[in-house]
Rosetta silent file (secondary structure, phi, psi, omega in degrees, C-alpha in Angstrom):
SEQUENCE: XXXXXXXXXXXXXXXXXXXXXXXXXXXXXXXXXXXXXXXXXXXXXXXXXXXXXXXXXXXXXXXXXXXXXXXXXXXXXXXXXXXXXXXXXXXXXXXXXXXXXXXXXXXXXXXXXXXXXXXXXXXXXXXXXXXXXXXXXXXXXXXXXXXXXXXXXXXXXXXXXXXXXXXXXXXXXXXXXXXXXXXXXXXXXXXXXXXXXXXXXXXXXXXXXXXXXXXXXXXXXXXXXXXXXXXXXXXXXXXXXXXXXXXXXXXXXXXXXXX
SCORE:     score description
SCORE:     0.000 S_00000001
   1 L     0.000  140.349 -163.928  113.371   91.738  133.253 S_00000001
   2 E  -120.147   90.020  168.293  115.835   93.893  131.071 S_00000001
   3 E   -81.192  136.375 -175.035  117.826   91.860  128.876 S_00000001
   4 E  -140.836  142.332 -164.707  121.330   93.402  127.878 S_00000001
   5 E   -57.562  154.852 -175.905  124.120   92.642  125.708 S_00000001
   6 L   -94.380   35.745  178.783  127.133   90.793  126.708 S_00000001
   7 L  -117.667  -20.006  153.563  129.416   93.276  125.520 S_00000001
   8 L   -15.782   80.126 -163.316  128.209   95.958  127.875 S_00000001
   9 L   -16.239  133.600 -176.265  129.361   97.508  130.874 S_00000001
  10 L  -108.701   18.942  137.720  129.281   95.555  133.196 S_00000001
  11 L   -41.274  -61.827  166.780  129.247   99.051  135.692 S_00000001
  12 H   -48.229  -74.939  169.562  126.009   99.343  133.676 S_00000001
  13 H   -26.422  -55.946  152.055  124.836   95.897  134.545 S_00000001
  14 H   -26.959  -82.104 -177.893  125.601   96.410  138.124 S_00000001
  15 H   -65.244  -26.205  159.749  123.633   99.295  138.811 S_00000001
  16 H   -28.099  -72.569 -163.334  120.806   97.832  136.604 S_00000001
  17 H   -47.289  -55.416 -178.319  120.545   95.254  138.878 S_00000001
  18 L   -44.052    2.111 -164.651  119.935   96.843  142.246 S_00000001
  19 L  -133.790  -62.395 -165.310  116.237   98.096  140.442 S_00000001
  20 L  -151.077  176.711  176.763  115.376   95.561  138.535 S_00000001
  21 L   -68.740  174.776 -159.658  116.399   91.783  137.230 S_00000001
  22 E  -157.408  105.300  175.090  119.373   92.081  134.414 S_00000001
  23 E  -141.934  125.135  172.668  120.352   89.721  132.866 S_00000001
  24 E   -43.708  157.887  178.195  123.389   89.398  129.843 S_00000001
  25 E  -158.694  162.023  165.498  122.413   88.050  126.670 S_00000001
  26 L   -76.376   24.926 -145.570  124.089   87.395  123.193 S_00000001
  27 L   -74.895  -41.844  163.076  121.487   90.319  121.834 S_00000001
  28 L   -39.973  -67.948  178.468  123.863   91.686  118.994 S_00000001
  29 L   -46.779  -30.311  175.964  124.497   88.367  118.069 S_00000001
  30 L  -103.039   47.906  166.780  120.952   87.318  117.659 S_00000001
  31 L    60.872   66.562 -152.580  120.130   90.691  115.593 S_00000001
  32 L  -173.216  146.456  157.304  118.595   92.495  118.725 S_00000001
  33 L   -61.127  178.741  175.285  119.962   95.969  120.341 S_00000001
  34 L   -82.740   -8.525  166.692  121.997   96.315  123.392 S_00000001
  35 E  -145.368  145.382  177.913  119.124   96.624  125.766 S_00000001
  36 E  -162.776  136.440 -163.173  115.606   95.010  125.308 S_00000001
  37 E  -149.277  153.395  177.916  112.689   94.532  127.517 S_00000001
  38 L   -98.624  159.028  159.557  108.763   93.882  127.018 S_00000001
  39 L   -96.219 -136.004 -154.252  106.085   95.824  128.259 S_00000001
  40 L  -105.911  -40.791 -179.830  102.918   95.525  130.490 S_00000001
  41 L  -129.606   53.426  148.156  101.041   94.028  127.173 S_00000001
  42 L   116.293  -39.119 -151.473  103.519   92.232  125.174 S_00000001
  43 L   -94.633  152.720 -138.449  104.991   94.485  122.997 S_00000001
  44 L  -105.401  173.968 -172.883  109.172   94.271  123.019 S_00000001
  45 E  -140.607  115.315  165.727  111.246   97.824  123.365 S_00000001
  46 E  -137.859  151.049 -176.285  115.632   97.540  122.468 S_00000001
  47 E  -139.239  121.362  161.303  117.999  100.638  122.260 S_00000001
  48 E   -90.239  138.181 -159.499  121.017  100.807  120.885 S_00000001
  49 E  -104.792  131.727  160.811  123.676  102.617  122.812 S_00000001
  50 E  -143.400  165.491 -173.914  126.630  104.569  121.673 S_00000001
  51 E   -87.357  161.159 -164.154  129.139  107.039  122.955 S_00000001
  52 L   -86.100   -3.729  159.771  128.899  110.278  121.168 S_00000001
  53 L   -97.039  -17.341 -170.642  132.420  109.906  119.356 S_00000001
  54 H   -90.209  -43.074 -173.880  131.723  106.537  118.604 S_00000001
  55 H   -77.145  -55.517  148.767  128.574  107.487  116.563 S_00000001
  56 H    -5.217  -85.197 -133.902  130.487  110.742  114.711 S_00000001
  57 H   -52.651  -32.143 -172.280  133.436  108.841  114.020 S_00000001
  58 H  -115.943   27.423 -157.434  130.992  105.841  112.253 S_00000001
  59 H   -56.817  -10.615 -169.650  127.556  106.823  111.631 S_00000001
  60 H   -63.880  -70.249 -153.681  127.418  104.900  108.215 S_00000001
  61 H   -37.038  -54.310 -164.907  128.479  101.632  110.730 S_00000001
  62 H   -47.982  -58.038 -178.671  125.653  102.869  113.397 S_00000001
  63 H   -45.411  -53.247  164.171  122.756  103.094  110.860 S_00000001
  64 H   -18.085  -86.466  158.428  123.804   99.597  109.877 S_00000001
  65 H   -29.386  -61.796  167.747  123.101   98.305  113.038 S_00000001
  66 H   -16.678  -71.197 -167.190  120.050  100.462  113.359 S_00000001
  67 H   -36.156  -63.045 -138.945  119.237   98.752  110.012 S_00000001
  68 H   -91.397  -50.596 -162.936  119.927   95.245  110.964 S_00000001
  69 H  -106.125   13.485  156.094  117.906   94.975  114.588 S_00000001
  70 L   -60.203  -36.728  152.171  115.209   96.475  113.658 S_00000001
  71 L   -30.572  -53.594 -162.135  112.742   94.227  112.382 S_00000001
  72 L   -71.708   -8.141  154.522  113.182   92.572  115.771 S_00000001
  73 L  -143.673 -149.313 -131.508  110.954   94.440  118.083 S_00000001
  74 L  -114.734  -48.357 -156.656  107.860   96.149  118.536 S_00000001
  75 E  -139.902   96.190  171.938  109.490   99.679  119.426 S_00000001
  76 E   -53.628   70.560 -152.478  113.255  101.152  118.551 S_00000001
  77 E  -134.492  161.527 -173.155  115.453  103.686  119.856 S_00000001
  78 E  -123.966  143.644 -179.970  118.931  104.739  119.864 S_00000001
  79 E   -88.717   97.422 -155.263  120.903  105.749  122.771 S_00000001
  80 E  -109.820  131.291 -174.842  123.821  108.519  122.393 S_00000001
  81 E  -101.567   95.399 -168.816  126.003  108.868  125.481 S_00000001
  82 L   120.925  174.607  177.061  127.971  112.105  125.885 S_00000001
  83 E  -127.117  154.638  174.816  127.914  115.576  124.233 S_00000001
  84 E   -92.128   89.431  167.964  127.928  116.827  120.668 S_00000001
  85 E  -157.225  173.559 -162.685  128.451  120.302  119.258 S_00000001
  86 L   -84.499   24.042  149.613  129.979  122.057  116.414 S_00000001
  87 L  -132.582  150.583  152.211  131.970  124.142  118.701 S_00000001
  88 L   -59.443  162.142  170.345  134.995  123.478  121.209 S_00000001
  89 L   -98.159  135.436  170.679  134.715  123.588  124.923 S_00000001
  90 L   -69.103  151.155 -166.333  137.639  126.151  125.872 S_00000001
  91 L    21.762   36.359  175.077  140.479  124.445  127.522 S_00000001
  92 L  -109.823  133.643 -179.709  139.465  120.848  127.074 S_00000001
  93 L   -49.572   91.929 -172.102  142.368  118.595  125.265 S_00000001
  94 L   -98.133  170.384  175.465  140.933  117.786  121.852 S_00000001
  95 L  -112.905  117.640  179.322  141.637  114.608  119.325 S_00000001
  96 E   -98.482  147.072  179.049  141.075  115.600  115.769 S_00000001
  97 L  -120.858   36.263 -153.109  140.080  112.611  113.786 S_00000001
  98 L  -114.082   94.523 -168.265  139.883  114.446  110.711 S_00000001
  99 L   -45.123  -30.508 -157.021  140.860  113.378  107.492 S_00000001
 100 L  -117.991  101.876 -166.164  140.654  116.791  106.309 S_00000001
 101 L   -92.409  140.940 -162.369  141.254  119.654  108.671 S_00000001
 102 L   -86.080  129.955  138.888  138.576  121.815  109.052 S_00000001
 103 L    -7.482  107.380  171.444  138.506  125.613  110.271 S_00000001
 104 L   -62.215  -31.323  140.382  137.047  125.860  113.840 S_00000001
 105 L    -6.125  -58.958  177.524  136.103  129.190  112.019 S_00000001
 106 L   -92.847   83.884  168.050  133.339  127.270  109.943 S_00000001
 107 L   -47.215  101.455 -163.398  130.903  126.682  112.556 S_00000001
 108 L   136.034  -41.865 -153.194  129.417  123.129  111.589 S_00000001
 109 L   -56.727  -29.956 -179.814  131.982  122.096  109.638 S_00000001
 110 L  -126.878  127.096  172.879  133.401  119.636  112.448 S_00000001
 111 L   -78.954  144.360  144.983  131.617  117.914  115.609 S_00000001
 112 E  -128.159  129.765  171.026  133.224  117.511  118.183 S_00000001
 113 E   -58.609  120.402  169.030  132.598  114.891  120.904 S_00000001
 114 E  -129.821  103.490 -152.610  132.829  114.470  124.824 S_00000001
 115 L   -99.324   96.850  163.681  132.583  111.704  126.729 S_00000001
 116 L   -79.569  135.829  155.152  131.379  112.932  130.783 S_00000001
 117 L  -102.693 -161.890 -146.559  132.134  110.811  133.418 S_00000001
 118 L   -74.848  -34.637  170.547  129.687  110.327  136.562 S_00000001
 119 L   -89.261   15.262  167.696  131.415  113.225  138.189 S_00000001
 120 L    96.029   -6.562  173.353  131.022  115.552  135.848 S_00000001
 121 L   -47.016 -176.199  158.688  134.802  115.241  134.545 S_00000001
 122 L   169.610  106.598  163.262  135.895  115.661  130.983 S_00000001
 123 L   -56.118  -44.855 -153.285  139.303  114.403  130.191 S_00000001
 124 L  -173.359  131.950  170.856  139.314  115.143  126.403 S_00000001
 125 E  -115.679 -162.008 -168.456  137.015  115.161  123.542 S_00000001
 126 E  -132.547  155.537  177.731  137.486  113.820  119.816 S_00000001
 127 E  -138.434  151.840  161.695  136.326  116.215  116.535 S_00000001
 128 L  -116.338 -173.727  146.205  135.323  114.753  113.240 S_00000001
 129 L  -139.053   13.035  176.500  134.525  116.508  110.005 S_00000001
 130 L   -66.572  -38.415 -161.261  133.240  113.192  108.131 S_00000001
 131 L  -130.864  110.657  157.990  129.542  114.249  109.453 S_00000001
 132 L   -51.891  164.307  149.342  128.539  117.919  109.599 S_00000001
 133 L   -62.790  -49.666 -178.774  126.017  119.328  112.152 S_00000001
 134 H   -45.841  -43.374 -177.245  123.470  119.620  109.280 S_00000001
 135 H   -78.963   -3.895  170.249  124.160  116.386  108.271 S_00000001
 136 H   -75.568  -53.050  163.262  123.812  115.079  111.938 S_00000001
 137 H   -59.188  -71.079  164.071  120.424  117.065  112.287 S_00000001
 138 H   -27.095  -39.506 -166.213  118.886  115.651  109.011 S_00000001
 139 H   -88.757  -47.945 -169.169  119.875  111.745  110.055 S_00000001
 140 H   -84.902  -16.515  159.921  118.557  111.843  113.252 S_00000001
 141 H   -52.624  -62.947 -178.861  115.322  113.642  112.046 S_00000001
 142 H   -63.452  -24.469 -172.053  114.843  110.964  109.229 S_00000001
 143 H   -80.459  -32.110  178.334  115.729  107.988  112.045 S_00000001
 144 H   -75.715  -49.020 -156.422  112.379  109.784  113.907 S_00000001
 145 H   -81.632   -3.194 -179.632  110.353  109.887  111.381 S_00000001
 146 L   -88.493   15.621 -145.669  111.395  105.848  110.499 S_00000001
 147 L  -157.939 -105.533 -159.923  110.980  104.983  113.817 S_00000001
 148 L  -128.440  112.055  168.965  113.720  105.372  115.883 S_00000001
 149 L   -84.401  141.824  178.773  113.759  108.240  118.105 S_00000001
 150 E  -116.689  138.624  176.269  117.142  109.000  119.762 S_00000001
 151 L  -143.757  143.210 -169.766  118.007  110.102  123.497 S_00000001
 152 L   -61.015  102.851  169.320  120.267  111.949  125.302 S_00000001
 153 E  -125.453  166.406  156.099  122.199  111.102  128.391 S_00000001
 154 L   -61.140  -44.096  133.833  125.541  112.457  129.415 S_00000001
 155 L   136.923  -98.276 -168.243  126.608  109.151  130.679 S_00000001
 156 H   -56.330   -6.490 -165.103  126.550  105.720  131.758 S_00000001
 157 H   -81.585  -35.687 -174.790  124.900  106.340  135.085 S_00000001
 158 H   -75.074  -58.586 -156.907  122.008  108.500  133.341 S_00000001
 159 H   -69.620  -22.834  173.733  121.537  106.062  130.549 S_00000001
 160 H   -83.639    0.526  170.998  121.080  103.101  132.674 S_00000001
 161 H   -78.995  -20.533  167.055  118.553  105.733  134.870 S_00000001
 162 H   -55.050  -62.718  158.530  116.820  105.967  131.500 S_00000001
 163 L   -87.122   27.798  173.688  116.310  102.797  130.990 S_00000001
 164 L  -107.066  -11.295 -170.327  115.243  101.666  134.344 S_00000001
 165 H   -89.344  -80.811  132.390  112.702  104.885  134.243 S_00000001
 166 H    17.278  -51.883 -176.761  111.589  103.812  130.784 S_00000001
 167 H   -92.802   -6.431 -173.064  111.217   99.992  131.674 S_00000001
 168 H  -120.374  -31.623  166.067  109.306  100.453  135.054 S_00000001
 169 H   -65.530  -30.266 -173.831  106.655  103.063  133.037 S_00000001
 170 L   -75.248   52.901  177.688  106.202  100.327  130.422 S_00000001
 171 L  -135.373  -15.396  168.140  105.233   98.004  132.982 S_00000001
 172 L  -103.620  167.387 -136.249  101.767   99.710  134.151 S_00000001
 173 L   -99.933   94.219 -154.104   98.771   99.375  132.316 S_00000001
 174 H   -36.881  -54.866 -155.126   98.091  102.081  129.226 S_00000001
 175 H   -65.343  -18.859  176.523   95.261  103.260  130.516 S_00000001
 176 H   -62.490  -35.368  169.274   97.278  104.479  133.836 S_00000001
 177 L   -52.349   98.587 -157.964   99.158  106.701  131.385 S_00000001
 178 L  -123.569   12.569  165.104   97.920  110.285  131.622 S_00000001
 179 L   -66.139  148.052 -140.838  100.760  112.759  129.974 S_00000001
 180 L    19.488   93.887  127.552   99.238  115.381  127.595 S_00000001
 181 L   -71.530  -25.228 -136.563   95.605  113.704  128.197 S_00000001
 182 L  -117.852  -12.418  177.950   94.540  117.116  129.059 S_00000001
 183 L  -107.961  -60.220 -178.057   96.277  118.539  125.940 S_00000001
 184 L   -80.100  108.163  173.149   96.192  116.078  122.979 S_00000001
 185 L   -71.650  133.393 -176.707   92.504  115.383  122.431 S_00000001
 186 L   -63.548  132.047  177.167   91.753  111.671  122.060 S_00000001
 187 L   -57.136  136.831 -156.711   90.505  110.400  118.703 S_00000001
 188 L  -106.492  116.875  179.385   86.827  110.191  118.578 S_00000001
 189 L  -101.370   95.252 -176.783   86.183  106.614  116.453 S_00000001
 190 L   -53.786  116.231  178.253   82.442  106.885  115.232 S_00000001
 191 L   -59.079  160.058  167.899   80.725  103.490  116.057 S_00000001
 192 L   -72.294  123.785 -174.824   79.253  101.500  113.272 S_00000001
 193 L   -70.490  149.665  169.829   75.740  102.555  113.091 S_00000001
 194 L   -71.274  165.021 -149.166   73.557   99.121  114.064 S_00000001
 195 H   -73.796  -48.079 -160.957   72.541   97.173  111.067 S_00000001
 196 H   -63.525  -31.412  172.926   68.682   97.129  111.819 S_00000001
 197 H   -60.098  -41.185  173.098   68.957  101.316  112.584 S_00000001
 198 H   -50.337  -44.449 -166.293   70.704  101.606  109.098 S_00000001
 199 H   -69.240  -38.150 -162.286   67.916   99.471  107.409 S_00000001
 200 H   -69.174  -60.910 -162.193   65.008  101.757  109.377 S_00000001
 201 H   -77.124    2.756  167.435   66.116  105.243  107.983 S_00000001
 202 H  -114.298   33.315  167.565   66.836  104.120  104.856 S_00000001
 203 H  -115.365   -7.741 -175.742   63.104  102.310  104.576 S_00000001
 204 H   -99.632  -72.921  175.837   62.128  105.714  105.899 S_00000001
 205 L   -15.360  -60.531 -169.351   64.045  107.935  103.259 S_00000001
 206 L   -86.917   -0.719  159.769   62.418  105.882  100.545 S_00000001
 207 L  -160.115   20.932  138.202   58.886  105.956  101.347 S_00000001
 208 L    76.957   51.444 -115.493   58.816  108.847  103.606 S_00000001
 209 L  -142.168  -38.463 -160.558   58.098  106.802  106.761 S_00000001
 210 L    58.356   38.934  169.991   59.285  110.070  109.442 S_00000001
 211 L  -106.235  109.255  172.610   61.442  107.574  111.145 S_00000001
 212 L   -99.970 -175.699 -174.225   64.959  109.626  112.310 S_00000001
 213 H   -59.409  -37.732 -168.598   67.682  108.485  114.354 S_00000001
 214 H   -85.894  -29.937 -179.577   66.012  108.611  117.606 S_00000001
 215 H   -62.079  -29.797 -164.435   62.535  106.630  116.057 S_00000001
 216 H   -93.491  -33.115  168.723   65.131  104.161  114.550 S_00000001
 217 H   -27.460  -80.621  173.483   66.992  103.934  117.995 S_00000001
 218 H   -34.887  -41.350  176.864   63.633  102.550  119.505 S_00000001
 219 H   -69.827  -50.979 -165.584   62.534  100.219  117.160 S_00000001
 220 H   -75.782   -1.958 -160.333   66.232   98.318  117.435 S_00000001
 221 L  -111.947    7.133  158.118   66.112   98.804  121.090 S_00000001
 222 L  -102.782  -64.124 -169.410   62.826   96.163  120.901 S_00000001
 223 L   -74.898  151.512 -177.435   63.714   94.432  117.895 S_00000001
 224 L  -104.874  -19.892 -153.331   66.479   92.713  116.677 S_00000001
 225 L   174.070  156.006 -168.897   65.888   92.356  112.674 S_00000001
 226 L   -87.090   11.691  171.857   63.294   93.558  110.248 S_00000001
 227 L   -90.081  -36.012  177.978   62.023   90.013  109.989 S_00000001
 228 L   -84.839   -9.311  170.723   61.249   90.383  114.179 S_00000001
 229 L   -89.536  -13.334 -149.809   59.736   93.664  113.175 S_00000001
 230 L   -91.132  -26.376 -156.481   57.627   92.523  110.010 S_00000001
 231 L   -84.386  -18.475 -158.874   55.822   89.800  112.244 S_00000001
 232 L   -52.630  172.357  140.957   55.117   92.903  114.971 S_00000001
 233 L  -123.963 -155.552 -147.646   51.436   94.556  114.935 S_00000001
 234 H   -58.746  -55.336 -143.263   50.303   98.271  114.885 S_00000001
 235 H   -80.501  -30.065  152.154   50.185   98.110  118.792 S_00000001
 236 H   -80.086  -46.232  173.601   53.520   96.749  119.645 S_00000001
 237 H   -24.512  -64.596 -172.738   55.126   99.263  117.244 S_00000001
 238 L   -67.580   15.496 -179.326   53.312  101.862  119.117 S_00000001
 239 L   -71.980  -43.820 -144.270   54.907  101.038  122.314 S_00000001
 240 L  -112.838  172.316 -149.879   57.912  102.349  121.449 S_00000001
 241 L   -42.159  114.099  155.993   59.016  105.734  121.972 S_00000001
 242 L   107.603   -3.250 -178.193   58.096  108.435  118.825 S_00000001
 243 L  -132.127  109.693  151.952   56.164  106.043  116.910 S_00000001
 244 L   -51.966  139.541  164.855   52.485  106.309  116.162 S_00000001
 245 H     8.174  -74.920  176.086   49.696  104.485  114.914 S_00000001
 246 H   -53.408  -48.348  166.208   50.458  105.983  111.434 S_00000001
 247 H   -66.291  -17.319  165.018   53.821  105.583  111.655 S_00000001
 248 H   -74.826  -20.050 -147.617   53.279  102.203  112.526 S_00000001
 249 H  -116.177  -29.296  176.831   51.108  101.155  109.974 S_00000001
 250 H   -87.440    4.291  146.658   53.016  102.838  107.104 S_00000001
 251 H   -51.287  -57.345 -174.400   56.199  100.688  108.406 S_00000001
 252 H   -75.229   -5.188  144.884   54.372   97.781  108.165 S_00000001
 253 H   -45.655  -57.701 -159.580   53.315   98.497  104.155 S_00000001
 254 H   -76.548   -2.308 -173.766   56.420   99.334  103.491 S_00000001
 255 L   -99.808   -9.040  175.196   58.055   95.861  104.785 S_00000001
 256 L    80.786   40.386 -176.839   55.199   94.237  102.550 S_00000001
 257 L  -132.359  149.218 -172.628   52.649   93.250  105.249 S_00000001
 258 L  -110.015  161.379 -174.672   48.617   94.359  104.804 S_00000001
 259 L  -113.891    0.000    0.000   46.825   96.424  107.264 S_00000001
């Protein structure tokens, strides 16, 4: 189930539904993003969505928000709707929102914003100069590395295809997950050596005993503790694999037992 705010399209909602349950919520209100769903073991997902003029024109406002529902689940992202770029598109009708007017000459100096619809239109964009590209690129880099990763749709029909593609992967079982396996090598977590293997090479180190890793393998693979080894004699020691008479008998010295 995909819970989503009740200030939402309800376009969005719609097509939502037809995939998977949907159901409105107060999620702003209760400090939560505009869409938020758990995964296959527990852990909660919400993305906040804005149009690409909306986040320009306010970005102070967005990070606020950002800010504010974060705490509240396991995994964060923000959703930007539309396109961005420091240059116009030729012969689309722009809105400058610009305290200050900028040169289109100074490549950066002003974003400007477009808001596609589902057919590929574009009525009009909006331009700011409040937020640079650099300063666009730097924010959403620092929101990754806090985080929050941000993603790209054009709009609403891809972003709710996002998050129905996105909410139906979290829903199988990690290990079913196999992008870059074959690339990214997995981390190799060294087991805890067992305690009775630890004790045998380092009763061998200190009185010379020839007991290695595979001799100390054996012995714990009978025994469970050097108190079930101390009571042993020569002959069960020498059952097991690599250890002789000698080596048996200068175990049992060194554990404080006479021969």
């Amino acid at each position: 189930m995909i819970l989503v705010d009740e200030h939402e399209p309800a376009n969005m909602i719609k097509l939502m539904r037809q995939s998977v349950t949907t159901v409105e919520s107060p999620l702003n209100r209760t400090h939560r993003s505009d869409f938020f769903f758990g995964n296959f073991i527990g852990e909660t997902f919400q993305f906040s969505r804005k149009q690409a003029g909306e986040l320009i024109g306010n970005i102070d406002e967005a990070e606020r928000q950002l800010a504010d529902y974060y705490p509240n689940a396991d995994h964060n992202f923000q959703l930007v709707e539309g396109w961005i770029s420091p240059l116009p598109i030729q012969g689309i009708k722009i809105q400058d929102h610009s305290p200050v007017k900028a040169s289109v000459r100074e490549i950066g100096s002003k974003l400007y914003c477009y808001q596609v619809q589902p057919n590929g239109h574009i009525e009009k964009g909006h331009s700011f100069s409040a937020v640079s590209a650099s300063m666009l690129y730097v924010w959403l880099h620092r929101l990754e590395m806090s985080g929050i990763p941000t993603y790209w749709t054009t709009n609403w029909v891809e972003s709710s295809r996002l998050l129905l593609t996105i909410y139906k992967n979290e829903q199988k079982p990690p290990e079913s997950h196999s992008t870059l396996t074959r690339v990214i090598r997995p981390k190799i977590y060294l087991k805890e050596p067992e305690p009775l293997m630890k004790a045998l090479i380092y009763l061998s180190d200190v009185y010379k005993l020839k007991i290695g890793e595979k001799k100390a393998r054996a012995l714990s693979d009978k025994y469970v503790n050097l108190i079930d080894l101390t009571m042993s004699s020569v002959n069960e020691l020498s059952e097991c694999e690599g250890i002789g008479s000698t080596i048996a008998k200068n175990l049992l010295a060194a554990l404080g037992r006479t021969i």
